[in-house]
C-alpha positions, -999 to 999 in steps of 0.1 A, spaced: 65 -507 415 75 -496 382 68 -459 374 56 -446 337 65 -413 323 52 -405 291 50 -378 269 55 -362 230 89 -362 243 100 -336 210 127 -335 221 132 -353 259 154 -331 279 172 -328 307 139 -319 329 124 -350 321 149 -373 334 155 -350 365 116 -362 373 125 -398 364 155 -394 391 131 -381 415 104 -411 412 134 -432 420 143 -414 451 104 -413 461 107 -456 461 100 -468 425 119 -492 415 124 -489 375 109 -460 354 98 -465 319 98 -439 293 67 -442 273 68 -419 244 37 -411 227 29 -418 195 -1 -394 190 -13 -376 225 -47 -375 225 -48 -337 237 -19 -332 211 -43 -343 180 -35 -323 147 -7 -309 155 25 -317 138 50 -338 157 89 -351 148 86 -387 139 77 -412 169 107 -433 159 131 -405 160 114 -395 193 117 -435 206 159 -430 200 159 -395 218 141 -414 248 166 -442 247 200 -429 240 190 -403 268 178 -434 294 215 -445 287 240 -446 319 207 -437 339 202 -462 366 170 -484 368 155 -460 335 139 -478 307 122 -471 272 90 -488 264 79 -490 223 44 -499 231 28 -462 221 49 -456 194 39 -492 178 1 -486 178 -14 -465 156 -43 -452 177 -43 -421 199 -22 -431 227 -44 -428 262 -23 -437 293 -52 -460 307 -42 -482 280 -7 -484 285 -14 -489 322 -39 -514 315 -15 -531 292 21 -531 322 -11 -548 345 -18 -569 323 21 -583 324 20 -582 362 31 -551 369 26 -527 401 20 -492 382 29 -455 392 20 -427 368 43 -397 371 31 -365 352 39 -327 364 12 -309 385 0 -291 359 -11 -323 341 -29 -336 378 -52 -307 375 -66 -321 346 -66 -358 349 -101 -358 355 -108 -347 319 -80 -382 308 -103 -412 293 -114 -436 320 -98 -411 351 -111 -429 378 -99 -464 369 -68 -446 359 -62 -433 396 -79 -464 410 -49 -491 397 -22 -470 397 -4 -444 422 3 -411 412 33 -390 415 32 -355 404 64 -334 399 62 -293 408 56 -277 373 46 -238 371 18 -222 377 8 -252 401 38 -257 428 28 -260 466 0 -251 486 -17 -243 453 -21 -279 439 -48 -293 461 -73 -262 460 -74 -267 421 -81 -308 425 -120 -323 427 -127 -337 460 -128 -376 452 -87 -365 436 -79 -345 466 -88 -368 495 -64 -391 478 -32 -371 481 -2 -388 507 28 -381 521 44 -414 504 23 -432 479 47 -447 456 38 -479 471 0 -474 472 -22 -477 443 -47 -449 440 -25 -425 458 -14 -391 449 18 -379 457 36 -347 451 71 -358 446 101 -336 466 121 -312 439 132 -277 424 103 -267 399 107 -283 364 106 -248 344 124 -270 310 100 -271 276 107 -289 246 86 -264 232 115 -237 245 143 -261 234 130 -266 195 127 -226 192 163 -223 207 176 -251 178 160 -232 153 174 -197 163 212 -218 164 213 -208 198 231 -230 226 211 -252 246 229 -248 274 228 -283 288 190 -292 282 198 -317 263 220 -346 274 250 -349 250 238 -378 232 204 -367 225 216 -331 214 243 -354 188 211 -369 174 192 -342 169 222 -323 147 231 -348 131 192 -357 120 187 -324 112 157 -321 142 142 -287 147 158 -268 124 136 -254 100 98 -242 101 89 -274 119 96 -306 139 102 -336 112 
């Protein structure tokens, strides 16, 4: 089963591939990096160029094992909803697992097309403040909740809660640390931090 893990990604950090590593462990077998071109829940607001955002994902997928980048967001020029990107790995024969943090699985419901979404593919949700715990399920409708297992990451329209340390990492916290010149402190993988000084990323009013 191949999992998907998208996002702006402005930049990808450190926190995102810590989740990737944990789909792994939970049974995947490959996880593909989808960045976004244009989130739907993102719309109007200004974000870095999805090509520099495509190289961020790749250079940092490099040396990690069984990690991929997929272009297929970035290459369309429509709002990027995840039903089509699963709908599109399906098409290509693909077993899909969607892995988002927990405080995106309180609000699948409002995602286009939810309950196809969590009918054809399993989910796996990594810990992510406020929602960590025993405080997940209480906040998920009942058709979402009676779905949640111990071990879905071979089960379409599953939910799991994947095993881990809360992911407390923001790009949004990174890009305001870039622009202050203050040190990043290993958030971003040392290719991914060359990139973004050497493309002048983050640091003036504004991502690019």
């Amino acid at each position: 089963m191949v999992g998907l893990l998208g996002g702006t990604f402005d930049p990808i950090h450190t926190g995102h591939i810590r989740v990737a590593r944990a789909a792994l462990a939970a049974g995947l077998s490959r996880v593909v990096l989808v960045p976004a071109r244009q989130a739907p829940h993102k719309s109007g607001l200004s974000t870095t160029d999805p090509f520099h955002r495509f190289a961020l994902a790749a250079l940092a997928a490099v040396g990690e094992t069984s990690v991929g980048v997929s272009s297929y967001e970035v290459l369309r020029e429509e709002p990027s909803y995840t039903i089509n990107t699963v709908r599109y790995f399906r098409d290509r024969g693909a077993q899909v697992a969607l892995i988002m943090g927990t405080d995106s699985l309180v609000e699948v419901e409002t995602w286009r097309d939810c309950r196809e979404l969590l009918d054809t593919a399993a989910i796996l949700a990594y810990p992510r403040r406020p929602f960590l715990g025993d405080t997940v399920a209480p906040k998920l409708p009942d058709w979402i909740r009676g779905r949640l297992a111990a071990d879905g990451a071979g089960r379409p329209g599953t939910v799991q809660i994947l095993a881990g340390p809360p992911d407390d990492v923001s790009s949004t916290l990174i890009r305001d640390r870039i622009r202050r010149s203050e040190p990043l402190d290993g958030l971003l993988t040392p290719a991914v931090e060359e990139y973004v000084r050497k493309n002048g990323l983050y640091a003036g009013g504004g991502p690019v």
